[in-house]
N, C-alpha and C positions, 0 to 999 in steps of 0.2 A: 717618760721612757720606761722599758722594759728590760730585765735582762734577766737572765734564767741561772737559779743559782742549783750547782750542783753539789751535793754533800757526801763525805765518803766516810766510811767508817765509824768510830764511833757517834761522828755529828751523823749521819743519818739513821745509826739506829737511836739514838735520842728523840729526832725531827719525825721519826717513823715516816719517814719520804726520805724519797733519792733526791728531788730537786722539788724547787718553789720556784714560780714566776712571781717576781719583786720586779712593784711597783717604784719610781724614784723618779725627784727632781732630774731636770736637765745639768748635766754636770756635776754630778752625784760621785763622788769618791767611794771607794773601795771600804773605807772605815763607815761613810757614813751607809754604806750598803750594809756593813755588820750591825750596826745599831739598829737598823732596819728590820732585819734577820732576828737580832733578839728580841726585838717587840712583836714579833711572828711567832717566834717559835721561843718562849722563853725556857722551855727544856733545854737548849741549846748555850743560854748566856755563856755560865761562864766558862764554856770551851772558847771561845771565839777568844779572847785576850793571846791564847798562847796557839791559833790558828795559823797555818800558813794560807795566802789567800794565791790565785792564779786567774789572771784574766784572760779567756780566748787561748790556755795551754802556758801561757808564759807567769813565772810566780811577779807579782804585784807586791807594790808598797801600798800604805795604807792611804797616802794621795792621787794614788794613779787613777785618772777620771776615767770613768765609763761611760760608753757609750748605750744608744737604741740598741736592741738584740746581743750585746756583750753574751757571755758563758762566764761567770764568776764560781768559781769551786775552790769548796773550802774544807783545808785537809786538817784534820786535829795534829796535834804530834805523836808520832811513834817511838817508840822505846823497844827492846829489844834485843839480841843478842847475836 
């Protein structure tokens, strides 16, 4: 299956892309989609531990399975005032 992952902020000026179509087993979890991610783009790793992830708009836990054509975006943390 397919799903398209969107990156915002510091993960995408890291990834130097906005998004990556990631390749995954069928019934592929949200973590094992990160791990994925990191062996893509290892500029990225260790953001991803303290990422928030969103599947199709709604924020995701790290077992929430995805689907064919999902939207998984993944937001680093903000800090801020």
């Amino acid at each position: 299956m397919t799903v398209t992952v969107r990156f915002f902020a510091l993960v995408r000026e890291r990834a130097g892309a906005a998004e990556l179509s990631l390749r995954l087993e069928p019934g592929a979890t949200v973590t094992a989609a990160a791990e994925a991610i990191a062996q893509a783009i290892p500029t990225v790793r260790d953001l991803l531990p303290r990422a928030a992830f969103a599947v199709n708009r709604s924020y995701a836990a790290g077992d929430t399975i995805l689907n064919d054509g999902d939207e998984l975006a993944v937001i680093p943390p903000v800090s801020g005032g």
